[in-house]
C-alpha positions, 0 to 999 in steps of 0.5 A, a space after each residue: 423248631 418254627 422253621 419245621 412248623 412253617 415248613 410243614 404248614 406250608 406242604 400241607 397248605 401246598 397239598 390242600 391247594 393240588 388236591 382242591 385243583 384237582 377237584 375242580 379239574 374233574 368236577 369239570 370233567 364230569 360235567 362236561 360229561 354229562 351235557 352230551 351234545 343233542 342229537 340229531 334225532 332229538 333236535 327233530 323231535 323238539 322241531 315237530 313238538 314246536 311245529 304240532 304245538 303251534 298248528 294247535 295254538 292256531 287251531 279252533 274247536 265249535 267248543 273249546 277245550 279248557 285242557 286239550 287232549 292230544 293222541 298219539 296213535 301208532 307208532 312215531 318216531 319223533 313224538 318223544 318231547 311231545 308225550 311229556 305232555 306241555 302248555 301251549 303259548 297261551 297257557 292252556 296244558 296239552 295232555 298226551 296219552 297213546 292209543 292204539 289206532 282201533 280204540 273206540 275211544 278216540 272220537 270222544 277221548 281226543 281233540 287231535 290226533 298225531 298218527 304215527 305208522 298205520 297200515 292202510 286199514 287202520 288207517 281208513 279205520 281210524 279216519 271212519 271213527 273221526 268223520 263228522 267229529 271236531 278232531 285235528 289230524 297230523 300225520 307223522 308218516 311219509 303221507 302224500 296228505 291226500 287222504 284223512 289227514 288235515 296236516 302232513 309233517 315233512 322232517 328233515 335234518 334242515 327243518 320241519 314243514 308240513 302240508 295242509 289237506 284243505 279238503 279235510 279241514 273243511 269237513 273237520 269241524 275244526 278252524 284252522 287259522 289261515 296264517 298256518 293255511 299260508 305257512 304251509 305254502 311256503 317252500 323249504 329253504 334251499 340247503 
């Protein structure tokens, strides 16, 4: 009789330890599941949160917002880290909204824009409503940076760069920093 209670305790002592294996194995198997790798598109968009976050650490307003207002306008394709909203370095939170590009609001409502696709009377628009205000401008779009604009993006798989349209900085309001003046010299790395 004690040889067939041993037994016993000893299959389902086996049992109990395949089964709880086997809970590991998959438990293991659902969480490498869920831990997709990152996409390209979304390292991208973590890359120009970083950069825009850093042109706005480095930017300077006549009076300084305790809670930055970044607006997004038209449509973006890498600003989906960014509308989360986030704090910058410093401490000081960024607060992302969207807008339409005719919204008569922007001027007053927004400390930065990040502008996505505008068609060029929008775009024109856009800039008309800022002229004479303290409002940094980054465009997303393949700009030539020539026009409205204070920053250019440039993404690419590699990294984000950008350019700088110095004569609309001047007439910002806003100070830009001159080490973000001489990071936007700097050529890509070669691939």
């Amino acid at each position: 009789m004690k040889v067939a209670v041993w037994t016993t305790e000893r299959v389902v002592g086996c049992k109990q330890a395949l089964l709880a294996s086997l809970l590991c194995l998959l438990s293991g198997v659902v969480c490498a599941q869920s831990q997709a790798p990152v996409s390209m598109a979304d390292q991208r968009a973590g890359s120009v949160t970083q950069v825009v976050l850093g042109i706005l650490s480095y930017a300077r307003w006549p009076v300084e917002p305790a809670q930055l207002r970044l607006c997004v306008v038209g449509p973006t394709e890498y600003t989906d880290d960014l509308v989360k909203g986030t704090t910058q370095e410093t401490g000081r939170p960024v607060t992302v909204q969207r807008l339409l590009a005719d919204n008569p609001s922007i001027a007053g409502e927004c400390d930065a824009v990040y502008i996505g696709k505008l068609t060029g009377e929008e775009r024109n628009r856009l800039f008309a409503s800022l002229t004479g205000r303290p409002v940094l401008s980054i465009s997303e779009s393949d700009d030539p940076c020539t026009v409205g604009s204070l920053f250019c993006l440039r993404v690419s798989d590699d990294q984000v760069s950008f350019e700088v349209n110095l004569d609309s900085v001047a007439r910002s309001g806003v100070r830009i920093h001159p080490s973000v003046l001489q990071l936007s010299r700097r050529k890509p790395a070669a691939s």
